[in-house]
Each structure stands twice: as structure tokens, then as C-alpha cells.
Backbone of each chain as ProteinMPNN parsed JSONL, in Angstrom:
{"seq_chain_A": "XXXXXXXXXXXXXXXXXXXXXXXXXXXXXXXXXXXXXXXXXXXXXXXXXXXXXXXXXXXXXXXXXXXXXX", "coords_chain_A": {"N_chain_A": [[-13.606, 26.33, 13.299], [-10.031, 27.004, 14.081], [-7.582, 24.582, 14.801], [-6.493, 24.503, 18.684], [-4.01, 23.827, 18.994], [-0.424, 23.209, 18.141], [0.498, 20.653, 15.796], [1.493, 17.713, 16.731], [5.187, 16.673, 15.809], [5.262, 14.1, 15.572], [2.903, 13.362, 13.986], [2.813, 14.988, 12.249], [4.683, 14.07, 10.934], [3.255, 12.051, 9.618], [2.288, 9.364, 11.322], [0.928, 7.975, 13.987], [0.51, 8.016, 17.388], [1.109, 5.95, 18.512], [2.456, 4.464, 16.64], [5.312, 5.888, 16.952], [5.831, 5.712, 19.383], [6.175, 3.275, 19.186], [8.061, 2.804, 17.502], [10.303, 4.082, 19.099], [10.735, 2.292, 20.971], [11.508, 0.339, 19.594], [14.283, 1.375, 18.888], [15.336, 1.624, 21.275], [15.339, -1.27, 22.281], [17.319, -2.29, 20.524], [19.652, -1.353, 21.311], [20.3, -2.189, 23.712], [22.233, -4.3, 25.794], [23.895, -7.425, 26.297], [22.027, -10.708, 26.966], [19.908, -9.376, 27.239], [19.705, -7.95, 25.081], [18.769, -9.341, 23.366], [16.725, -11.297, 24.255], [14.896, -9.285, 24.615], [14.582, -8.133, 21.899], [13.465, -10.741, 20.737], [10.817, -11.419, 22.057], [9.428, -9.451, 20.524], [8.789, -10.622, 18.37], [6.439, -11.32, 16.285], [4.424, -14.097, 14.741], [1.82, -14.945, 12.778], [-1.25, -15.557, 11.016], [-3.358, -14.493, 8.097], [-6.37, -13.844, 6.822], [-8.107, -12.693, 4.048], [-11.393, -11.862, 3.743], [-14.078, -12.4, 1.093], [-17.024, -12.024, -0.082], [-18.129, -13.031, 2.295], [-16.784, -15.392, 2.732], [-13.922, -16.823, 3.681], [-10.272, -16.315, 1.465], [-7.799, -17.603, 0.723], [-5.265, -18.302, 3.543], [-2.409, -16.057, 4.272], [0.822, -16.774, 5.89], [2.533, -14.641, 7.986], [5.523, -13.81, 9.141], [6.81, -11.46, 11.474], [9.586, -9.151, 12.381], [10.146, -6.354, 14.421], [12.358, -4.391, 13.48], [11.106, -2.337, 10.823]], "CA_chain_A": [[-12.559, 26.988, 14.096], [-8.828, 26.358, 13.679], [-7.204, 23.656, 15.814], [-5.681, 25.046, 19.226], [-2.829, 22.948, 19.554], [0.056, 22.975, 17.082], [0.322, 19.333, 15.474], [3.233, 17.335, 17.369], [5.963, 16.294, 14.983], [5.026, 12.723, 14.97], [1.497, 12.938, 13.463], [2.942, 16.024, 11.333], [5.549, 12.766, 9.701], [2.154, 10.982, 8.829], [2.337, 8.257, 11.734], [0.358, 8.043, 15.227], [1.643, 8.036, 18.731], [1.525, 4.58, 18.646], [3.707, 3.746, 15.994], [6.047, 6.52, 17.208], [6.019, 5.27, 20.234], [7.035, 1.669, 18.835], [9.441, 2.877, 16.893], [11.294, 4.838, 19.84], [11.142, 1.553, 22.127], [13.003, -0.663, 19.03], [15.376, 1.553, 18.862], [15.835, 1.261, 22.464], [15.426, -2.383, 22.148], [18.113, -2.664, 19.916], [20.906, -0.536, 21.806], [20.344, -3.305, 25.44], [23.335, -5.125, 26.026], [23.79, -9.033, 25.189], [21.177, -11.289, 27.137], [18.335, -8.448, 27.564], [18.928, -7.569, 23.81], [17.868, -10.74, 21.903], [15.207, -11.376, 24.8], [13.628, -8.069, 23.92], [13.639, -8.566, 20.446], [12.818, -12.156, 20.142], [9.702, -11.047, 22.598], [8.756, -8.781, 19.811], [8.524, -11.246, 16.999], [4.893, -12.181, 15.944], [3.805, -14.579, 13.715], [0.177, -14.873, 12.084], [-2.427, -15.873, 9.862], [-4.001, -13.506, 8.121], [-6.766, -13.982, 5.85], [-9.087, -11.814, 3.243], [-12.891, -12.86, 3.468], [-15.014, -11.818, 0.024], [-18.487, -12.299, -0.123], [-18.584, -14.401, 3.061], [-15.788, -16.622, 2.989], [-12.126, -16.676, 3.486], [-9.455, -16.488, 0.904], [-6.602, -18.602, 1.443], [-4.477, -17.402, 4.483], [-1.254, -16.018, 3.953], [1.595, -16.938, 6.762], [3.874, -13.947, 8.022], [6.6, -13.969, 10.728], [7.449, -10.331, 11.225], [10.148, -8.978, 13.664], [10.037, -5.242, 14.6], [11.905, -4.021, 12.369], [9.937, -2.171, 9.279]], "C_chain_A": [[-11.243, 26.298, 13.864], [-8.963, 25.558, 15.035], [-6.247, 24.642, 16.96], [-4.353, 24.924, 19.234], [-2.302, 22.502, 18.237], [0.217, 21.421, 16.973], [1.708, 19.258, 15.897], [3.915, 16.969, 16.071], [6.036, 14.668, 14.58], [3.707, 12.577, 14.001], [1.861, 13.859, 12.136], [3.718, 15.246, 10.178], [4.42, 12.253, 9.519], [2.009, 9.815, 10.27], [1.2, 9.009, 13.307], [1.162, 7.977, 16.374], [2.066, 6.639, 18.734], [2.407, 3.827, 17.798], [5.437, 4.509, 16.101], [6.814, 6.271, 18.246], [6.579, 3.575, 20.451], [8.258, 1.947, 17.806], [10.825, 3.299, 18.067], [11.548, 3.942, 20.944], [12.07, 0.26, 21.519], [13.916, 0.003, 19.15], [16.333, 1.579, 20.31], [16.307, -0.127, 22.943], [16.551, -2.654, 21.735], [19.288, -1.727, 20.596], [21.091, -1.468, 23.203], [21.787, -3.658, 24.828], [22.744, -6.613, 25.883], [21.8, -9.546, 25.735], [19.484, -10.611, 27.012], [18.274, -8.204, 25.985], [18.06, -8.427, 22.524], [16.385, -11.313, 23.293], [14.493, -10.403, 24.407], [13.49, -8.49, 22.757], [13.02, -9.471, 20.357], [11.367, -11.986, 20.835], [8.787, -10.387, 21.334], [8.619, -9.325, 18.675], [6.632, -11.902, 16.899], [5.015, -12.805, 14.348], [2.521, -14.98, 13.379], [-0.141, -14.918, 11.019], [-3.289, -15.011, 9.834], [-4.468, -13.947, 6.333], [-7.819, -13.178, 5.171], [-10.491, -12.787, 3.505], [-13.406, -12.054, 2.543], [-16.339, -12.828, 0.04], [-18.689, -13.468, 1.167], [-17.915, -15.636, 3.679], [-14.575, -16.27, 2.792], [-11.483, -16.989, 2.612], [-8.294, -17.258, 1.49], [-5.486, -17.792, 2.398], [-2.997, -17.308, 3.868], [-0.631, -16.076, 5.799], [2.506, -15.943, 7.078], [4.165, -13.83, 9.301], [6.942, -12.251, 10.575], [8.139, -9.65, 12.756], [10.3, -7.012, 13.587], [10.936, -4.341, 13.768], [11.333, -3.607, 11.202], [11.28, -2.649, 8.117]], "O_chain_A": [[-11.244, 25.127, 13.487], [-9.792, 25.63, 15.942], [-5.41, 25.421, 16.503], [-3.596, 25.866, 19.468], [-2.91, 21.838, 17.397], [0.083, 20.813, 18.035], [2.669, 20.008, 15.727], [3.145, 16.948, 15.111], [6.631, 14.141, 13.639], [3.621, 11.578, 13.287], [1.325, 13.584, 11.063], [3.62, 15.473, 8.972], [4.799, 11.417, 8.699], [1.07, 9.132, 9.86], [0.881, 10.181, 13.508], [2.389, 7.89, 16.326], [3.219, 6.256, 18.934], [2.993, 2.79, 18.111], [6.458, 4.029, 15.607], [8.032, 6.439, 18.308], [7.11, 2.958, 21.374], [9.195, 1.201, 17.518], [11.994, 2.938, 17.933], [12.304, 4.303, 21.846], [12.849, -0.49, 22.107], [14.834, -0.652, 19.645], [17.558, 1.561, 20.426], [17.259, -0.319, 23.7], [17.149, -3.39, 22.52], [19.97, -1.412, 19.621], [22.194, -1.367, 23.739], [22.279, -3.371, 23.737], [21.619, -6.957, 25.519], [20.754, -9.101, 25.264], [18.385, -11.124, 26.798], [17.172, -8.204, 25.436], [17.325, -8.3, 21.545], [15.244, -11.629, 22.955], [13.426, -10.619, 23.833], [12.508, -9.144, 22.405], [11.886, -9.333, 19.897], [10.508, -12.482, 20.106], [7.618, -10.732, 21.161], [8.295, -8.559, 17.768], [6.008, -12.785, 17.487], [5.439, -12.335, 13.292], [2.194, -15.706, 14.318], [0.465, -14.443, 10.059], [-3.952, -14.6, 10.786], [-3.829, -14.192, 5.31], [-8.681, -12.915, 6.01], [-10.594, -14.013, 3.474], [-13.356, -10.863, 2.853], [-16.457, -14.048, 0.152], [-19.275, -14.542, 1.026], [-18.199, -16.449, 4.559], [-14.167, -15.531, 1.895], [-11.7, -18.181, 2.395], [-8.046, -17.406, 2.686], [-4.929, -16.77, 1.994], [-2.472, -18.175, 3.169], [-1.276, -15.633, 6.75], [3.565, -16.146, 6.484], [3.44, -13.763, 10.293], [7.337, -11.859, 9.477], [7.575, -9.598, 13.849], [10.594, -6.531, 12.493], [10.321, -3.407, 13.256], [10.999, -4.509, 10.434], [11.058, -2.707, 6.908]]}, "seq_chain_B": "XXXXXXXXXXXXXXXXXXXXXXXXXXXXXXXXXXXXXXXXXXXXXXXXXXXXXXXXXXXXXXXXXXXXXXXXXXXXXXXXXXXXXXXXXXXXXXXXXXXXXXXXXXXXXXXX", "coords_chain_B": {"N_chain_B": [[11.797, 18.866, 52.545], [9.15, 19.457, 53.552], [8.314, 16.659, 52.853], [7.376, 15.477, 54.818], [4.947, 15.914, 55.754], [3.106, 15.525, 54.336], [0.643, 12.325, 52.908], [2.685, 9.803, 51.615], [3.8, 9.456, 48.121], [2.931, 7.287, 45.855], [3.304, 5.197, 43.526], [3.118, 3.826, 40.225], [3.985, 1.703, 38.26], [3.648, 1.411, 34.768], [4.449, -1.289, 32.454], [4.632, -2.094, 28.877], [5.079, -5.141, 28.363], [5.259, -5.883, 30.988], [3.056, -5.792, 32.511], [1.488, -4.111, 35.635], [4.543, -3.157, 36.653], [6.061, -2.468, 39.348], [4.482, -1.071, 42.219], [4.399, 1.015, 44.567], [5.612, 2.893, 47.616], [7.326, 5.974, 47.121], [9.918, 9.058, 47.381], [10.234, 10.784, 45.566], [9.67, 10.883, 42.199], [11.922, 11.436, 38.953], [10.999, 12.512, 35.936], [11.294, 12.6, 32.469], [9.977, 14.751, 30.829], [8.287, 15.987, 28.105], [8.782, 18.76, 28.188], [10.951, 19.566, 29.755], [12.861, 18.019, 32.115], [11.056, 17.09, 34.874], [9.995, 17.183, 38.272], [8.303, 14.938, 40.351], [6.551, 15.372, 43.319], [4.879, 14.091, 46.436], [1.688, 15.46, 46.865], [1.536, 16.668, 44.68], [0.261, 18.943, 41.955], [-2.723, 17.495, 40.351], [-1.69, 15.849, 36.794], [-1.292, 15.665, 32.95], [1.728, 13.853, 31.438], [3.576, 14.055, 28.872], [5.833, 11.967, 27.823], [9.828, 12.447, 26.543], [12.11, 10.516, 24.727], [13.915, 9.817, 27.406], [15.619, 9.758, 30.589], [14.187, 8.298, 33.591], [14.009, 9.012, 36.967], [13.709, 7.426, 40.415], [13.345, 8.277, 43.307], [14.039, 6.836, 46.733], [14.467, 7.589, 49.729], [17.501, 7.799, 50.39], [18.386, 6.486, 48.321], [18.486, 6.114, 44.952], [17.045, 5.083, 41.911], [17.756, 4.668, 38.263], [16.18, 5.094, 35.35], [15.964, 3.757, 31.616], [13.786, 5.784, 29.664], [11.825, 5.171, 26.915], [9.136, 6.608, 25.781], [6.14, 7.971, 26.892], [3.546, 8.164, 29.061], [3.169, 9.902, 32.11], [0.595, 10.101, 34.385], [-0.497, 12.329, 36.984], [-2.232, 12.179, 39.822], [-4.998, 13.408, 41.931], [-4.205, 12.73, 44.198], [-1.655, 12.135, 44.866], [-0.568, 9.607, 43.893], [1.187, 8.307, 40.925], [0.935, 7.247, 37.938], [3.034, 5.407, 35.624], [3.923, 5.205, 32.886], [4.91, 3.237, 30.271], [6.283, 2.194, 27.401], [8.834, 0.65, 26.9], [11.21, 0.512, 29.45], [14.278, 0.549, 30.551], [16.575, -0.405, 32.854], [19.726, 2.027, 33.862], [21.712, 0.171, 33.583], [21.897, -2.116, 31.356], [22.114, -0.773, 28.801], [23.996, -0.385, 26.376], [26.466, 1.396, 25.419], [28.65, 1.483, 23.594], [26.944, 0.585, 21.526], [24.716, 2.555, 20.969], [26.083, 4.81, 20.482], [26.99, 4.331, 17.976], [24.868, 3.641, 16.741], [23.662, 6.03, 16.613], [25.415, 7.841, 15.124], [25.075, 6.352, 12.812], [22.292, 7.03, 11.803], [22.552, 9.666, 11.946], [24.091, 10.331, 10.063], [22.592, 9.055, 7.531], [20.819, 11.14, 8.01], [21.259, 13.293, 6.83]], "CA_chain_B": [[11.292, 18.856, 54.252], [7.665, 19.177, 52.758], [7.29, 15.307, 52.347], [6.924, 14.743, 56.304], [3.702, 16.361, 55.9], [2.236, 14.847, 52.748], [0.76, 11.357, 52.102], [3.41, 9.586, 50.606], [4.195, 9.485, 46.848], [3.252, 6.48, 45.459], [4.017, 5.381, 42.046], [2.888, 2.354, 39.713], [4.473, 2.034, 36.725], [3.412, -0.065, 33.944], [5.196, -0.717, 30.962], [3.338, -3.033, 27.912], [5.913, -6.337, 28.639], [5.017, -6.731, 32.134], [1.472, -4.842, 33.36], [2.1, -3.003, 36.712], [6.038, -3.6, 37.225], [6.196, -2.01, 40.64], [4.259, -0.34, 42.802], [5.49, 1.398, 45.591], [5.766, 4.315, 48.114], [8.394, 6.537, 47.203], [9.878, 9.855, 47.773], [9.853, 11.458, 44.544], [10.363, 10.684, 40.917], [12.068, 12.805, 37.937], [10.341, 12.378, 34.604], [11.566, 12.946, 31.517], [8.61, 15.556, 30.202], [8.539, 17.179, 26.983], [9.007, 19.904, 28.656], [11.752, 19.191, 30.281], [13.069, 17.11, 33.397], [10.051, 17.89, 35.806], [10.145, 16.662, 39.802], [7.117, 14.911, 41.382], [6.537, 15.086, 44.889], [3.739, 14.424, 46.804], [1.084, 16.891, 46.789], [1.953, 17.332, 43.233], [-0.621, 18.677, 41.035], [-2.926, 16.571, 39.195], [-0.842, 16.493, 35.451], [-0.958, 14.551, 32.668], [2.69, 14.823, 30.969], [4.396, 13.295, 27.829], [7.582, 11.879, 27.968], [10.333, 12.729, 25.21], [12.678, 9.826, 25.402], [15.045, 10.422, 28.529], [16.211, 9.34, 32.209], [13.747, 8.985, 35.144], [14.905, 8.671, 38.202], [12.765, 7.145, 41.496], [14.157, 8.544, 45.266], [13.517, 6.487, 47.991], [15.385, 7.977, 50.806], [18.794, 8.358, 50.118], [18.173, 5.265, 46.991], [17.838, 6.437, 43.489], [17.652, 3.826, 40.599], [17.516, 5.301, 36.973], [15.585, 4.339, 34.166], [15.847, 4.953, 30.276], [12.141, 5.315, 28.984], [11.28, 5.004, 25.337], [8.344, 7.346, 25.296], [5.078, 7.211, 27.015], [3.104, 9.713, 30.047], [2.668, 9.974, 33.625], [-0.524, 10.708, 34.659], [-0.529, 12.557, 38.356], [-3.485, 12.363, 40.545], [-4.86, 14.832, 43.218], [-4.364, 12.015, 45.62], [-0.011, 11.954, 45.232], [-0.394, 8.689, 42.828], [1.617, 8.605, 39.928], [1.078, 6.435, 37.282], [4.093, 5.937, 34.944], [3.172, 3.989, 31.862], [6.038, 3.317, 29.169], [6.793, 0.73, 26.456], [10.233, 0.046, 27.534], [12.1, 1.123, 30.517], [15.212, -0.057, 30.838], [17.477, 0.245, 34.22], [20.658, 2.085, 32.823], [23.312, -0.43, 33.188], [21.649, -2.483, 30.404], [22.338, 0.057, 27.915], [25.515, -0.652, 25.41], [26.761, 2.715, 25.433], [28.92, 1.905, 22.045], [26.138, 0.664, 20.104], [24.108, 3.758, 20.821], [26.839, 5.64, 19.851], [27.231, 3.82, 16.798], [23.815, 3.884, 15.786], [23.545, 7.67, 16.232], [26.796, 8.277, 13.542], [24.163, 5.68, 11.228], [20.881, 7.905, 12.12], [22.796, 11.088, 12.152], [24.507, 10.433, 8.295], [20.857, 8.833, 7.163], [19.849, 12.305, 7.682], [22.294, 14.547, 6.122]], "C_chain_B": [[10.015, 18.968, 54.006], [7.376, 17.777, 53.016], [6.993, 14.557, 53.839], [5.248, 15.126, 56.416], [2.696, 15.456, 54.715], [2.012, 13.661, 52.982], [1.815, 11.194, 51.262], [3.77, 9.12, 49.028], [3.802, 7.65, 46.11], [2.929, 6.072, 43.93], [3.819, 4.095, 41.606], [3.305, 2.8, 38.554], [4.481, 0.457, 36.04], [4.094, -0.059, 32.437], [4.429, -1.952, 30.179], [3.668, -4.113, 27.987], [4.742, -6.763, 30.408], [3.547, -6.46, 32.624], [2.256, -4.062, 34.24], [3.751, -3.889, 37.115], [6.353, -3.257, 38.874], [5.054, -1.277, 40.704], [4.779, 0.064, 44.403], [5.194, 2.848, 46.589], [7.305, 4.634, 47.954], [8.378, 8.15, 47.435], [9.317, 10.915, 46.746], [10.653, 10.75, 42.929], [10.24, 11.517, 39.656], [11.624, 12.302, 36.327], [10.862, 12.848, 33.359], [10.621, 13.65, 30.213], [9.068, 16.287, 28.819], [9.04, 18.259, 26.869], [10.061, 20.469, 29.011], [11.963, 18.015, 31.379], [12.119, 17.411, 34.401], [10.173, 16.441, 36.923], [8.876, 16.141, 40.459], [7.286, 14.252, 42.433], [5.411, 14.872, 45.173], [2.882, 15.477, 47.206], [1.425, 17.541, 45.437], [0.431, 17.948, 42.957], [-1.32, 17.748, 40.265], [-2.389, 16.695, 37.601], [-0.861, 15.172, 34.919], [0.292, 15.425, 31.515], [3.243, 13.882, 29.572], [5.229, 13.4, 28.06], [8.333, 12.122, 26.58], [11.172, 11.368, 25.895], [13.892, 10.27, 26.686], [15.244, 9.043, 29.839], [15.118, 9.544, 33.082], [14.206, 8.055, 36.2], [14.085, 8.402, 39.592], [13.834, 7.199, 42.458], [13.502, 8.174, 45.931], [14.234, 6.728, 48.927], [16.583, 8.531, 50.197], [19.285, 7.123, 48.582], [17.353, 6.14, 45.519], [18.213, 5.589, 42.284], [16.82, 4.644, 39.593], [17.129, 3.991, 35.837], [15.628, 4.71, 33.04], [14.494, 4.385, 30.334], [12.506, 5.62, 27.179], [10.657, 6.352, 24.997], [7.5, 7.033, 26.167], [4.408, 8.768, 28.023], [3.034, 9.107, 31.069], [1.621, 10.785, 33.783], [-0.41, 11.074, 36.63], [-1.745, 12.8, 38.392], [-3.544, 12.838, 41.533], [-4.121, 14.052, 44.571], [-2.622, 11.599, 45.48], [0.202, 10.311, 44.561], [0.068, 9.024, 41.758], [1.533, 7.686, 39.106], [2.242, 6.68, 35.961], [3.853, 5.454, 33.637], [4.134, 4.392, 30.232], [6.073, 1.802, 28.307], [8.142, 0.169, 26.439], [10.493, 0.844, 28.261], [13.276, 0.294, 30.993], [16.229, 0.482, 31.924], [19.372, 0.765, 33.186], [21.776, 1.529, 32.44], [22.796, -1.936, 31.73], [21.634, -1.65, 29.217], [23.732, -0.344, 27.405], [25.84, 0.761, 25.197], [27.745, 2.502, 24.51], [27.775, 1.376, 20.969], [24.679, 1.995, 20.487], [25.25, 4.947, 20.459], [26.974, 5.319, 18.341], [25.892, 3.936, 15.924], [23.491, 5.402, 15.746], [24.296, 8.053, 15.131], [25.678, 7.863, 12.602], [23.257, 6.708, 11.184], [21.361, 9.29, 11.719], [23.431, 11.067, 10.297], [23.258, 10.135, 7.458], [20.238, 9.982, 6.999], [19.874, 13.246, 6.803], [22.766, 13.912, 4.684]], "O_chain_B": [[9.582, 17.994, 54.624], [6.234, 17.532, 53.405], [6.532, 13.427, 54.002], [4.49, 14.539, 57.188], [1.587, 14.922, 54.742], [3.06, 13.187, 53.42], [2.081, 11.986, 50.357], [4.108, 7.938, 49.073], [4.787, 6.925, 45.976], [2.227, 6.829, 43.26], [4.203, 3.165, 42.315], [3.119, 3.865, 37.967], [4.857, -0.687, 36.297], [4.21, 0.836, 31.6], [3.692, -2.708, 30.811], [2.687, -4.801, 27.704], [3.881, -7.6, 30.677], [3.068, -7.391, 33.273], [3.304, -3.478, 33.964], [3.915, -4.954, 37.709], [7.009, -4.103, 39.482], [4.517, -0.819, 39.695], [5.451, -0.638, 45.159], [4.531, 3.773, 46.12], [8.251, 3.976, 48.388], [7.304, 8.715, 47.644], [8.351, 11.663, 46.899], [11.785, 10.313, 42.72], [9.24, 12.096, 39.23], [12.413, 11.528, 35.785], [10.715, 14.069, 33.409], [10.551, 13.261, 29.047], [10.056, 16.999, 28.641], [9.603, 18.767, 25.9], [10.305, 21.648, 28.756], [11.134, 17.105, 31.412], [12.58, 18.375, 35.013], [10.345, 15.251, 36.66], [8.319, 16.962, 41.188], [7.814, 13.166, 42.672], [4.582, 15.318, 44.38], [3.341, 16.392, 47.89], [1.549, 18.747, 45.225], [-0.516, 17.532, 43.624], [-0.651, 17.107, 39.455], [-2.705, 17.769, 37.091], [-0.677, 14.089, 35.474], [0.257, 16.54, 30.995], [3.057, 12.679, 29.757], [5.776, 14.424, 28.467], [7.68, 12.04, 25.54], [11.088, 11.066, 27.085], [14.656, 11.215, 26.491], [15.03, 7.831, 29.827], [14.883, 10.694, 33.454], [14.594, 6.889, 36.266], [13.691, 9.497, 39.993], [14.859, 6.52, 42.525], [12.4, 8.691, 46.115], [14.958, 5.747, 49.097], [16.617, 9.596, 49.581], [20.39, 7.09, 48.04], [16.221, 6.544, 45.253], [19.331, 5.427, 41.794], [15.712, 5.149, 39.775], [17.456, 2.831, 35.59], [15.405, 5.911, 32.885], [14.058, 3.303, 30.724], [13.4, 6.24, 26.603], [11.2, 7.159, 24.242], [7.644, 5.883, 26.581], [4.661, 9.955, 27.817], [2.857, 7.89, 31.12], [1.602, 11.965, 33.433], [-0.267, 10.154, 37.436], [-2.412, 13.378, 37.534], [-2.557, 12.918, 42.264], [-3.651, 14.564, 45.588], [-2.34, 10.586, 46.12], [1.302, 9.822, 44.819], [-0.416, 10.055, 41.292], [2.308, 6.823, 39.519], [2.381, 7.763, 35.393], [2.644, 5.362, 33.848], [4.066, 5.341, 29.451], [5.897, 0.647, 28.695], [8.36, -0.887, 25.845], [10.152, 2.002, 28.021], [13.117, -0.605, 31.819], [16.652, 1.638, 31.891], [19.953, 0.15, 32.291], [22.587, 1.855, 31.573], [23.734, -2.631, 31.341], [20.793, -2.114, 28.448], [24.573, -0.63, 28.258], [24.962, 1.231, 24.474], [28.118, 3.649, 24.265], [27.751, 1.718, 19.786], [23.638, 1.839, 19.849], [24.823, 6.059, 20.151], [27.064, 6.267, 17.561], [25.838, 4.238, 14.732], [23.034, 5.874, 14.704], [23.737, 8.613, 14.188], [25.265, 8.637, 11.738], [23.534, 7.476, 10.263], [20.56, 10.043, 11.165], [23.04, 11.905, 9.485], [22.899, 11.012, 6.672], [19.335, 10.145, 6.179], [18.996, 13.854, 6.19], [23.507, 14.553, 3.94]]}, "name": "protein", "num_of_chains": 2, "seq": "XXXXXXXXXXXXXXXXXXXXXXXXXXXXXXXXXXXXXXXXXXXXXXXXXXXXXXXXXXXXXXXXXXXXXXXXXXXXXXXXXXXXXXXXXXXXXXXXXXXXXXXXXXXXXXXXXXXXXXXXXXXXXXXXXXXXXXXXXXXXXXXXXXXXXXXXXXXXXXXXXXXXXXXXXXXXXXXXXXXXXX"}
């Protein structure tokens, strides 16, 4: 059977609600005024270790800092 | 004149920074629905609604403080609970009203 429900315009660009929905709160992020706007962002910075495991065991981790921004 | 009769309105809203930011009895609050601007009062319908980004607005008496949202839904329940649930909500005097102007000109030439 077809689908009832026309496809929203975010999933129809390729992406999920959830990255739609993080995209539409940086750009909110980034329009605050002074003190609230570098607390929001700097809130949204992660950094992590992230490593491949093959056959069992971990490859050497790589280190990335990434701030919201793509 | 309806809300003397009703259980009153109450309203938790969580956004992904804090968990539940408030909860509260209030009178009514205006949502920024896909749909449009839609009004819940108590005794609403149960509804669940998507937000487009916009303005909502919480009335407590003769007190209304505005919020921008991002994106996100309100889920209404039979029982005059509203849950609000957003990834940012910002009150509107934290808004830079020239760099949202400024980034619209960028966004809006980006397109064209």
C-alpha cells in the first residue's frame, strides 16, 4: 500500500528530525546575544575518542573536538 | 471565562540543556504548530503537534512571557497537561535582532 502521509520536507532533504531539529536550534544558538551566545555554543562542543575494533580489538583511537557547526 | 470551570492548565516544558525547566499552572499557552499559531486551554483536546520554528507565548493571568523555540512538539493530554519539549527556547530579549537579520541576507543569497 502507498504511504498515507506525504514525506515532510526534512526527511524528503535526506536528513532525520533529529538532525533537523539540531540544525534549527544552532542556528538559533548562533543569533543569542553576547553572554548566552558563547555559553550556548561552548555547551555544544564535544570532544571524543573514537575507535574502530577489527577482529576483536581496537585500532588506534582517533581524537576529535567538534563544535556544532557541520 | 471557560477556565473558572476547568482544572487548571498545567504545563512542563523540557528542553534537552536543562530536563523539566518549569513546571507550572498556567492559563494558557500559544504554540507555534505547523499548522499555525494554535491556543491551549484547559480542557484542550488530547494533541500531539509539531512545532515549525516560532514564538510561544505562556498566560498567567494578566503575565505573558514569550519564547523563541527551535523546533520540537507539545504533546496535550486528556487531563489539561501540556508537555512542551524543545531543543532551545530562548526568552525573546536574548535574541540579536541584527545578527538574525544578517544571517537571513547570508541564507537567503546561499539560496539564490
Amino acid at each position: 500500500m502507498a504511504s498515507n502521509a506525504a514525506v515532510p520536507f526534512w526527511r524528503a532533504a535526506g536528513m532525520t528530525y533529529i538532525t533537523y531539529s539540531n540544525i534549527c536550534a544552532n542556528l538559533v544558538r548562533n543569533c543569542l546575544k553576547e553572554p548566552y551566545k558563547t555559553d550556548a555554543l561552548s555547551r555544544e562542543k564535544v570532544h571524543f575518542s573514537i575507535s574502530k575494533w577489527t577482529d576483536g580489538k581496537p585500532e588506534k583511537p582517533t581524537l576529535r573536538t567538534d563544535s556544532p557547526e557541520e | 471565562m471557560f477556565l473558572f470551570l476547568q482544572p487548571p492548565l498545567t504545563r512542563s516544558h523540557r528542553t534537552v540543556r536543562r530536563g523539566i525547566v518549569r513546571r507550572y499552572e498556567v492559563d494558557m499557552v500559544i504554540v507555534p504548530a505547523t499548522t499555525g499559531q494554535m491556543g491551549v486551554l484547559p480542557g484542550h483536546v488530547a494533541t500531539i503537534a509539531e512545532f515549525k520554528p516560532g514564538v510561544l507565548s505562556v498566560h498567567e493571568g494578566s503575565e505573558t512571557t514569550k519564547y523563541f523555540v527551535s523546533s520540537g512538539f507539545v504533546f496535550i493530554h486528556a487531563n489539561s497537561f501540556a508537555d512542551i519539549i524543545t531543543v532551545k527556547a530562548v526568552p525573546l530579549d536574548r535574541i540579536n535582532a541584527n545578527l538574525v537579520q544578517k544571517r537571513l541576507v547570508d541564507f537567503t543569497q546561499k539560496l539564490s
